[in-house]
C-alpha positions as CSV (number, residue, x, y, z in Angstrom):
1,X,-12.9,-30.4,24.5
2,X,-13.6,-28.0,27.5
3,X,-17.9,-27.4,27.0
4,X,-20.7,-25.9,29.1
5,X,-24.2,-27.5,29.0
6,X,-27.9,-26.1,30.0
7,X,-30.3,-27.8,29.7
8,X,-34.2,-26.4,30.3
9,X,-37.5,-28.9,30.7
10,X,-40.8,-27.5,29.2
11,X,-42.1,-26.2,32.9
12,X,-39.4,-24.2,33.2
13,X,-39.3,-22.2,30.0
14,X,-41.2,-19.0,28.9
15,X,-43.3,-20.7,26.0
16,X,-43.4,-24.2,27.0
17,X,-40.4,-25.3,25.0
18,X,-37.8,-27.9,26.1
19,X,-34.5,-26.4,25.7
20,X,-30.6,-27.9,25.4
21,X,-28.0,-26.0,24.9
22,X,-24.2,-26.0,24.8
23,X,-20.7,-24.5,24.4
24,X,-18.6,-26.1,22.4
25,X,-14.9,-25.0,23.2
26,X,-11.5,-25.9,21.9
27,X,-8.9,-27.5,23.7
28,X,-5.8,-25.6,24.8
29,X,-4.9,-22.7,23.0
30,X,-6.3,-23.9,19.6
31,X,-9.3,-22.6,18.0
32,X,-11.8,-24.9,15.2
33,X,-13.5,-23.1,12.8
34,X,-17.2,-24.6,12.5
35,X,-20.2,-24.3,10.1
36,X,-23.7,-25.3,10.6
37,X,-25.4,-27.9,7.5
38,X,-28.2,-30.0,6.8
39,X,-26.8,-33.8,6.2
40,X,-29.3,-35.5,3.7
41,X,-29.7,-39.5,4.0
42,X,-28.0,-40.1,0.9
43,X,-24.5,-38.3,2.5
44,X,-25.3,-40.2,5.8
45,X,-22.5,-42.5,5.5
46,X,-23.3,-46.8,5.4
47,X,-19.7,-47.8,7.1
48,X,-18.5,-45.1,9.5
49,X,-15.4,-44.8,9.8
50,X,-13.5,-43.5,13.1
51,X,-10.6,-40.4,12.4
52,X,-9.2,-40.5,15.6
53,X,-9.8,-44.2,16.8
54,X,-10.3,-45.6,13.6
55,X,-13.1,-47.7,14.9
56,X,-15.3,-49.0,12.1
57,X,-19.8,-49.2,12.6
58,X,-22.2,-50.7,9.8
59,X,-25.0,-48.1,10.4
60,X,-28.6,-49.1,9.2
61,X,-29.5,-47.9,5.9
62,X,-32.5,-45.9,7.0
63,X,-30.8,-42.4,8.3
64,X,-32.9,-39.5,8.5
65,X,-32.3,-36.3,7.5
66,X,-30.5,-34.3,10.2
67,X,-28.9,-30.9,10.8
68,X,-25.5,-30.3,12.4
69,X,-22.4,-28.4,13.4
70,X,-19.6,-30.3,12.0
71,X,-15.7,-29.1,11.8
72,X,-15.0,-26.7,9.0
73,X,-11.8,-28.2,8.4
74,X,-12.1,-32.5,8.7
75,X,-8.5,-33.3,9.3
76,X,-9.2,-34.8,12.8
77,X,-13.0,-35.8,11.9
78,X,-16.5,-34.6,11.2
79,X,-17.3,-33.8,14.7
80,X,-20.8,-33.1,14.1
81,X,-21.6,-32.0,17.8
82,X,-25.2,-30.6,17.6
83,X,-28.4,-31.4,15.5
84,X,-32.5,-31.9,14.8
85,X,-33.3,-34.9,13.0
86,X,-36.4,-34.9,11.1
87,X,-38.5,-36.5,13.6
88,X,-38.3,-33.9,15.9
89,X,-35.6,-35.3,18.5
90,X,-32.5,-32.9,19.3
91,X,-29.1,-33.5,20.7
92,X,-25.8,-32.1,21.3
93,X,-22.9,-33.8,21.9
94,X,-20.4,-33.6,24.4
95,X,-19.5,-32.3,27.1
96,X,-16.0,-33.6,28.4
97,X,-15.8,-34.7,31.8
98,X,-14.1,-36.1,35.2
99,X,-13.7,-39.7,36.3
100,X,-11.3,-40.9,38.8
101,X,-8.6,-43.9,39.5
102,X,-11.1,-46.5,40.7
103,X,-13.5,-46.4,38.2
104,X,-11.1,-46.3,35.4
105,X,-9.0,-49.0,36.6
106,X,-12.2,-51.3,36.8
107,X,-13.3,-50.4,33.2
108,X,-10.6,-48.8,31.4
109,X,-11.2,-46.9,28.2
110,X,-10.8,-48.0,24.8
111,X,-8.4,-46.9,22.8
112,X,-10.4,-48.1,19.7
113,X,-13.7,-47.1,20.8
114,X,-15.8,-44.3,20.1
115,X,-15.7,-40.7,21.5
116,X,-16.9,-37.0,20.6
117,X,-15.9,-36.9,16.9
118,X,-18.1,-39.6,16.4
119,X,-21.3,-39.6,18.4
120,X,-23.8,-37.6,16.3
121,X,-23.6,-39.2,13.7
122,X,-23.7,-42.5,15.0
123,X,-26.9,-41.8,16.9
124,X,-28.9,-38.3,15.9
125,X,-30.2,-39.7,12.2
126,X,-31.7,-43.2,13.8
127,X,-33.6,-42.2,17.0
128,X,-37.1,-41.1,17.4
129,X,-37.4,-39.9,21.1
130,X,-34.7,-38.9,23.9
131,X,-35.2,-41.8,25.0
132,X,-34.7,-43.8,22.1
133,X,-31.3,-41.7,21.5
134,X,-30.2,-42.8,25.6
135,X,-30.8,-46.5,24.5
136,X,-28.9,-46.4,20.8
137,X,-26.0,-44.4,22.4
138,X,-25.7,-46.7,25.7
139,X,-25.9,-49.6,23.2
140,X,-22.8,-48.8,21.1
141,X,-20.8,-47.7,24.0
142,X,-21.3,-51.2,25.8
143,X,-20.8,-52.9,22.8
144,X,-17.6,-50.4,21.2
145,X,-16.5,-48.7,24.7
146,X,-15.1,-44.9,24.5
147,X,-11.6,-43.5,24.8
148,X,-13.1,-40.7,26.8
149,X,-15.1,-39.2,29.4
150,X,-18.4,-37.8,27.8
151,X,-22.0,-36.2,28.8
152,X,-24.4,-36.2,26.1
153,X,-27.9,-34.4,25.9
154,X,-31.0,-35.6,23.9
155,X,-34.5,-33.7,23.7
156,X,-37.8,-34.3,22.1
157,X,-40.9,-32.0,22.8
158,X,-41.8,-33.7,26.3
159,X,-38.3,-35.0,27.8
160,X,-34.5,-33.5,28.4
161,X,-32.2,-36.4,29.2
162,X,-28.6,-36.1,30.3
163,X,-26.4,-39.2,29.8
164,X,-22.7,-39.6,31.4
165,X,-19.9,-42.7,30.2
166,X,-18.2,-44.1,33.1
167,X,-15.0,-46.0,32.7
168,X,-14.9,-47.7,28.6
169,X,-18.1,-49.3,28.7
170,X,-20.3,-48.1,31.2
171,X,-23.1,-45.1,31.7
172,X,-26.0,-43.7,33.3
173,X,-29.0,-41.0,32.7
174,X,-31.2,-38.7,33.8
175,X,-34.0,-37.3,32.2
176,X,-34.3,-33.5,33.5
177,X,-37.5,-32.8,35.4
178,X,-40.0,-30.7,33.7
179,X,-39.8,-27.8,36.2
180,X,-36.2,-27.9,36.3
181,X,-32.8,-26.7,34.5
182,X,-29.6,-28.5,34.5
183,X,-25.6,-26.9,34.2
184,X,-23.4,-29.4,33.2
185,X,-19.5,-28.0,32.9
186,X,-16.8,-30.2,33.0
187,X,-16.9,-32.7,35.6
188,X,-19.0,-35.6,36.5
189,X,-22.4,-33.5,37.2
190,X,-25.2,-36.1,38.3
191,X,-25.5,-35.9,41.8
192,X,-28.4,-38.0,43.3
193,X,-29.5,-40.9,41.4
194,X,-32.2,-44.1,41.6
195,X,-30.1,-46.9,40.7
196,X,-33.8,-49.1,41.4
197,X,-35.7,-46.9,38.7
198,X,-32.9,-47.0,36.2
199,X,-32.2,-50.8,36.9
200,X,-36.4,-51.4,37.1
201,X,-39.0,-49.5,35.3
202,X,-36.6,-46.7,34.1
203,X,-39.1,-43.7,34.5
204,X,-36.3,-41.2,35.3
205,X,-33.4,-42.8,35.4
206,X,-31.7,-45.1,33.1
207,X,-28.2,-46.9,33.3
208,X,-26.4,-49.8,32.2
209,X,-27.2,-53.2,32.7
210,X,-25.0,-54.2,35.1
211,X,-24.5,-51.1,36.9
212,X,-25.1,-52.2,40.7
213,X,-22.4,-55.2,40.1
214,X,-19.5,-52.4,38.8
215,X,-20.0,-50.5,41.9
216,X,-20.2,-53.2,44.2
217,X,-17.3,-55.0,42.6
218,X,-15.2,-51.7,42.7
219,X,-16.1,-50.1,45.9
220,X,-17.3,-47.0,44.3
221,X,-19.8,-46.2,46.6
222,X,-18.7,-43.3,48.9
223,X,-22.2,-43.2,50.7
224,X,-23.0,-44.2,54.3
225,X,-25.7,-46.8,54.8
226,X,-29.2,-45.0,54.5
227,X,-27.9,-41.8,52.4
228,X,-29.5,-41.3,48.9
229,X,-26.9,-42.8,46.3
230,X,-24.4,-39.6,45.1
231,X,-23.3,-40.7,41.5
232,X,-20.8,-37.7,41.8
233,X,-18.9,-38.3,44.5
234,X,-19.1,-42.5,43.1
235,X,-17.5,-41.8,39.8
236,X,-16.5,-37.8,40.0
237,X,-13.3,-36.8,40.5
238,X,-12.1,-34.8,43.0
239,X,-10.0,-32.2,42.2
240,X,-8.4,-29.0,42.9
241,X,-8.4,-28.0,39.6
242,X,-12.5,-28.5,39.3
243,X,-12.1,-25.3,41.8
244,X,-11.1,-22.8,39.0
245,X,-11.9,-24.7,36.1
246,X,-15.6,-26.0,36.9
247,X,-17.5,-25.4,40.2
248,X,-17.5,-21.8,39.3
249,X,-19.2,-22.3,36.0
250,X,-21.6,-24.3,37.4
251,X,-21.9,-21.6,40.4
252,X,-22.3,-18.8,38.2
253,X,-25.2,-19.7,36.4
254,X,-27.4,-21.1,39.3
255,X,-26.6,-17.8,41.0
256,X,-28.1,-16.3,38.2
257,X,-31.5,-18.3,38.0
258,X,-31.8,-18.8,41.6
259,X,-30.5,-15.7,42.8
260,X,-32.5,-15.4,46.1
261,X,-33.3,-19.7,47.2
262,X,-29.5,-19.6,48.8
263,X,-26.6,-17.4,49.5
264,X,-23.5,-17.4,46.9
265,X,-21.6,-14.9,47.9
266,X,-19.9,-13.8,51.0
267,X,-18.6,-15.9,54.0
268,X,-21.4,-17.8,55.1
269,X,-22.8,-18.6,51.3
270,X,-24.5,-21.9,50.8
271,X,-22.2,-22.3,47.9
272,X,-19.1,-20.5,46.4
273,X,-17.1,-21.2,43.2
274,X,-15.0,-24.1,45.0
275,X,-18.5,-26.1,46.1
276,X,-18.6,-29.3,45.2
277,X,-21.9,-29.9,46.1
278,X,-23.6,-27.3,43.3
279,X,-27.1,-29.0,42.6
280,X,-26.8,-30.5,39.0
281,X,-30.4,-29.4,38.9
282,X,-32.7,-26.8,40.1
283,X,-36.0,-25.0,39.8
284,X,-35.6,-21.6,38.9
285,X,-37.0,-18.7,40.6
286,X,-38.5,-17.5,37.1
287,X,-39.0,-19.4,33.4
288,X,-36.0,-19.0,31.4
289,X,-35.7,-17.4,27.9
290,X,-33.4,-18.0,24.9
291,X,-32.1,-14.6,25.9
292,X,-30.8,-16.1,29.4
293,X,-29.8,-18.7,28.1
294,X,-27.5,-16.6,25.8
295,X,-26.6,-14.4,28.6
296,X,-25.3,-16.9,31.1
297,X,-23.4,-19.0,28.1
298,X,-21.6,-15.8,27.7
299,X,-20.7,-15.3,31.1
300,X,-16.9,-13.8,31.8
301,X,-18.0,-13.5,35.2
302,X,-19.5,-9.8,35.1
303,X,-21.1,-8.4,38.3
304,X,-18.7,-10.2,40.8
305,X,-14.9,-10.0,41.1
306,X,-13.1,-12.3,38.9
307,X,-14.8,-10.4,36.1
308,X,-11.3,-10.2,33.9
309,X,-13.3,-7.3,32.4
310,X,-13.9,-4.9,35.5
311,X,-12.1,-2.0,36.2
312,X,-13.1,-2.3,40.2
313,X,-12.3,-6.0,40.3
314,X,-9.7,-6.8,43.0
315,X,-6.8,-8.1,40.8
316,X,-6.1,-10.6,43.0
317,X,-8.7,-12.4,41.4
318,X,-9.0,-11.1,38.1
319,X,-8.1,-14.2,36.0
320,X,-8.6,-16.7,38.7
321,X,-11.4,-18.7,37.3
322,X,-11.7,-20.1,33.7
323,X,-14.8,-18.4,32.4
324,X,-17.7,-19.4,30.5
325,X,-17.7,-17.2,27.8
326,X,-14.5,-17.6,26.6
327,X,-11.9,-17.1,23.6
328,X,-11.9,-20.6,22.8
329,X,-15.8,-20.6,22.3
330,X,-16.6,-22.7,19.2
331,X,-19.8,-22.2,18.5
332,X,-23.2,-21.9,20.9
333,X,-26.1,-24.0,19.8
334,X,-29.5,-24.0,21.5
335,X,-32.2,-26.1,20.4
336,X,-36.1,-25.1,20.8
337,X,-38.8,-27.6,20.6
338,X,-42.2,-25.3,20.4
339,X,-45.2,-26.8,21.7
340,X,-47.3,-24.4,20.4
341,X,-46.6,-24.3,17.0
342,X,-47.2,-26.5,14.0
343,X,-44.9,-29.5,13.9
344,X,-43.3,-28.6,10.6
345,X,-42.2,-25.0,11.8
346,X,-41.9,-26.4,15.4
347,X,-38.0,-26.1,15.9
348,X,-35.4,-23.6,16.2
349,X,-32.0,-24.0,16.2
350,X,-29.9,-20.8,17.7
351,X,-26.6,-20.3,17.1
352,X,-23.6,-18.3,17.9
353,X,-20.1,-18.8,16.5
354,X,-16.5,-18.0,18.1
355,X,-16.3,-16.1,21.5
356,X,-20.2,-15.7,23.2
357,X,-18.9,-12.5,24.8
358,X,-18.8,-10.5,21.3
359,X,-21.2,-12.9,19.3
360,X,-25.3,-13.0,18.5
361,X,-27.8,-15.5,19.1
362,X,-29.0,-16.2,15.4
363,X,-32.5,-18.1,15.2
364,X,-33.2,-20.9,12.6
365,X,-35.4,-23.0,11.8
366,X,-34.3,-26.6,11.5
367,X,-37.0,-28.4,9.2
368,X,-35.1,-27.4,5.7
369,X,-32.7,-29.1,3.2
370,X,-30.7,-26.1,3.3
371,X,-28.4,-23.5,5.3
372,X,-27.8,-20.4,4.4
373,X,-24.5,-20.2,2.8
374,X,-23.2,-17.8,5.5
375,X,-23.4,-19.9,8.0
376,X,-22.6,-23.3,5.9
377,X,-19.2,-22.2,4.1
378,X,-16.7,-22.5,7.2
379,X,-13.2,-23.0,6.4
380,X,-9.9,-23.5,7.8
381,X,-8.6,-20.3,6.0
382,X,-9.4,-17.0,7.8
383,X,-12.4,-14.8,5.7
384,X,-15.1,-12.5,6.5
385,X,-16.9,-14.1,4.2
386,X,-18.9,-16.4,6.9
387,X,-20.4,-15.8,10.5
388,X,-18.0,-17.7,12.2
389,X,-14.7,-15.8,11.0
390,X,-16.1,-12.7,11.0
391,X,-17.2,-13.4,15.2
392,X,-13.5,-14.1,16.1
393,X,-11.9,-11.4,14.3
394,X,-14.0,-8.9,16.1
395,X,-13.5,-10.4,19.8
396,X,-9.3,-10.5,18.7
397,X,-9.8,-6.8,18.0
398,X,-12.9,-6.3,21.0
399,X,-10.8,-7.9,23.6
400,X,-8.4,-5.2,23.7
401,X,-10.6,-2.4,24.3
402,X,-13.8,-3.9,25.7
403,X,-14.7,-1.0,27.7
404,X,-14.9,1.5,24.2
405,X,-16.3,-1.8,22.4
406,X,-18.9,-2.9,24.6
407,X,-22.0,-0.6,23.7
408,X,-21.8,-1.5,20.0
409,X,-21.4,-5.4,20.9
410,X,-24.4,-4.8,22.9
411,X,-26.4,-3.1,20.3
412,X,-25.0,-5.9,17.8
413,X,-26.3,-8.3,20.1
414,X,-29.8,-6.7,20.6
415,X,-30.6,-6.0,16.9
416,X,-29.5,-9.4,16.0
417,X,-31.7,-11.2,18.3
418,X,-34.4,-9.1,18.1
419,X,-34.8,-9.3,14.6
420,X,-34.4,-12.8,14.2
421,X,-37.6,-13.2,16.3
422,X,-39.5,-10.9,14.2
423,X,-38.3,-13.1,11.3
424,X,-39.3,-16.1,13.1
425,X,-42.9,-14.3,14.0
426,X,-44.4,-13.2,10.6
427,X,-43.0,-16.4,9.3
428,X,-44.8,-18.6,11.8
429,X,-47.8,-16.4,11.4
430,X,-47.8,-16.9,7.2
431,X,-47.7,-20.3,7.8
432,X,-49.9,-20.4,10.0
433,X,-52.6,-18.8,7.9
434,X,-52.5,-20.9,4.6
435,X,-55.6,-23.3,4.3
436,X,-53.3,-26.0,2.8
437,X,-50.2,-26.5,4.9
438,X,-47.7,-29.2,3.2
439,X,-44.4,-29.8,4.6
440,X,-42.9,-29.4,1.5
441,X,-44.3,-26.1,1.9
442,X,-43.3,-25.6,5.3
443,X,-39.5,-26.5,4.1
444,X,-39.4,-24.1,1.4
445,X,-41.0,-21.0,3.9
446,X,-38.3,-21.9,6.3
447,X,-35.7,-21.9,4.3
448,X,-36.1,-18.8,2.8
449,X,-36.8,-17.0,6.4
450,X,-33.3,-18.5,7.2
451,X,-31.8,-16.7,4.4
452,X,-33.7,-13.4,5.1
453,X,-32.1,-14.0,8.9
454,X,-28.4,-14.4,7.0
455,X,-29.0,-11.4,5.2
456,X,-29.5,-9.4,8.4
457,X,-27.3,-11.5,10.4
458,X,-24.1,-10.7,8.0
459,X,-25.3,-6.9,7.3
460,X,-24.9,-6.0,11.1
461,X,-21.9,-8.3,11.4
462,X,-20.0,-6.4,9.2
463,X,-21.6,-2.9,10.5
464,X,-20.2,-4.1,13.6
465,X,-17.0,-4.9,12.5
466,X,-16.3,-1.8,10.8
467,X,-17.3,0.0,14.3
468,X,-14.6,-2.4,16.5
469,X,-11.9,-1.7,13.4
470,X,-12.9,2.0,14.0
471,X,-12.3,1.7,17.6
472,X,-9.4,-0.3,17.6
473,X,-7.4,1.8,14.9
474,X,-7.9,5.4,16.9
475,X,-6.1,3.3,20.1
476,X,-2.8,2.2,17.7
477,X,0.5,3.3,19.5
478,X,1.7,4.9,16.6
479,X,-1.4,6.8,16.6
480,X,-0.7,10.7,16.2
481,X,-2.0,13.8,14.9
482,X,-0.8,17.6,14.5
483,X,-3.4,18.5,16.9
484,X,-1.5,16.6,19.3
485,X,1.5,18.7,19.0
């Protein structure tokens, strides 16, 4: 599946929070309905069992409890893709990406092996760190190998990893500095790398075993003697289609945090949608919020010409680039790790369903045995009746008159949000202020501070659908009125 990945260490966000968040997108011209759960230990299965590979894993029979955004309909898997387990470690998983002809023909991928459908759940319930989830997940794809190119992101509240496969069997990581954010679209995105920290004391960097002898025996190494090691050009591709389908992703969102530290537009800009140098990670000129991380997620583009959107866009170019935001948008899941809070209220998960460009960020917390039924009751069959229907039946209908559309989206978009965080607020506060704090307690405040967020969540979806339907209805061509005679 065609993703987007940003991921934020604690330095560089507003409260201190590590950050990871990503796009899930459908393939092709398809769309999959999803739904976000809580899996208890008791439906965490003993025997997994492969849809698409049919590769079978005895798991160990001590899973935790673990949220996550599975497939409404399972035909082709669970595809869990994003999740908290309950001792505090995050991850989301994955974001398709590149290879090329030499690493694949030195360690092909395996048909039977494991790939995105199965990843959470083989690895979210039984890790206690990020870097426990690196080791379990470089583990089974040595021993299993993959079918597919994959980049997979794990946080707890001190560390952001990023972890890439390479050919079947192989892989490499690095955790994201603390000061730093990462974009990941997708293509191979780790650029420099310290092949003698991640084959020694693995500080930052963490690999495979026998990483140095694959390169060597493969002639992957595209550097010149003395040059720092370039992972991305080593076992990247290099194509023209990364040019409209992923440099400018990746462009797009580090002009927008780092605005002013090069030049991206224009003919002598240090980097343009076609660069295939684009750092995989940067410090940003300011801390990042949940709200940029939103607004870049959503991205079509806006405020430069291949904005599909713009009326003064050249239409040369209109169209050109495959966006961010886009219409086969899955679902955008973001999760928070608060320092400053108690560790039973500690972490939010936020999540938008179907097309960011007409959706809301929705904040939840992800310490409960419950989700609100709203946002749990996805289906194959098309209803208003949950958040993630309801989202892409408004951007079918938005899309065709954005311009009209846009300024109730935007409201939509700011009410949601903001009251979500004044949810989130007087319930930290209440919890924050009892004498005896349990985290049965704790489960039972946040869960019923999730359902007071799906109470508002689905009372302005459907105020907001009534306005597009509203809209969308007065611009029918077989619209007419005696007045207009």
């Amino acid at each position: 599946m065609s993703c987007t990945t940003l991921l934020v260490g604690k330095n560089a966000t507003f409260d201190g929070s590590t950050m990871i968040a990503r796009n899930e997108d459908s393939g092709g011209t398809g769309f999959e309905p999803k739904k976000f759960i809580v899996v208890k230990p008791e439906e965490q299965p003993r025997e997994y069992v492969s849809v698409i590979s049919k590769v079978k894993i005895a798991l160990p029979d001590d899973p935790m409890r673990y949220t996550a955004m599975p497939n409404a309909d399972p035909k082709e898997g669970n595809w869990a893709a994003a999740g908290v387990n309950t001792a505090g470690v995050s991850m989301t998983a994955t974001e398709t990406l590149t290879s090329n002809e030499r690493v694949l023909s030195g360690d092909p991928l395996v048909k039977e092996g494991i790939g995105e459908e199965d990843i959470v759940t083989l690895v979210l319930p039984y890790i206690r760190s990020a870097r426990d989830g690196v080791k379990r997940l470089g583990g089974l794809l040595e021993t299993y190998g993959t079918y597919e190119m994959n980049g997979i992101a794990f946080s707890d509240i001190d560390e952001v990893w990023w972890f890439e496969t390479i050919g079947g069997h192989h892989w490499i990581a690095r955790r994201v500095p603390d000061d730093c954010y990462a974009v990941g679209p997708n293509y191979f995105n780790l650029d420099e790398f310290d092949l003698e920290d991640a084959c020694g004391e693995q500080k930052e960097y963490m690999a495979s075993a026998d990483i140095k002898e694959f390169i060597a025996a493969n002639h992957l190494d595209l550097s010149f003697e003395g040059d720092p090691f370039d992972a991305r050009t080593t076992f990247g591709s290099h194509s023209d289609a990364d040019h409209v389908y992923n440099t400018p992703r990746a462009w797009y969102i580090e002009r927008y945090f780092n605005g002013s530290t090069y030049f991206w537009d224009g003919p002598h800009a240090d980097f343009t949608p076609r660069s295939d140098d684009i750092p995989f990670c940067m410090a940003p000129e300011r801390k990042i919020t949940v709200e940029d991380v939103k607004y870049v997620l959503s991205s079509h583009y806006q405020g430069t010409i291949y904005d599909p959107y713009a009326s003064s866009s050249e239409p040369l170019h209109k169209g050109e680039l495959r966006p961010i935001g886009i219409n086969r948008n899955n679902f955008l899941s973001l999760t928070q790790i608060r320092p400053d809070k108690p560790e039973s209220i500690r972490i939010l998960e936020w999540i938008a369903m179907g097309s960011n460009v007409f959706n809301a960020f929705v904040p939840l917390y992800a310490n409960v045995d419950k989700a609100p039924d709203y946002f749990a009751n996805g289906s194959a069959h098309v209803t208003t009746e949950n958040f993630y229907w309801a989202n892409r039946i408004i951007a079918a209908m938005a899309d065709a008159s954005f311009a009209k559309c846009k300024a109730h989206i935007e409201r939509y978009q700011l009410a949601v949000q903001t009251e979500g965080w004044k949810i989130i607020k007087e319930t930290d506060r209440e919890f924050e202020a009892l004498k005896h704090k349990t985290n049965a307690t704790a489960i039972r405040m946040q869960e019923k501070a999730n359902e007071k967020i799906a109470a508002m969540v689905r009372e302005k979806t459907d105020e907001l659908l009534n306005n597009v339907l509203r809209e969308r209805s007065n611009e029918m061509k077989i619209c007419y009125a005696r007045a207009d005679a």
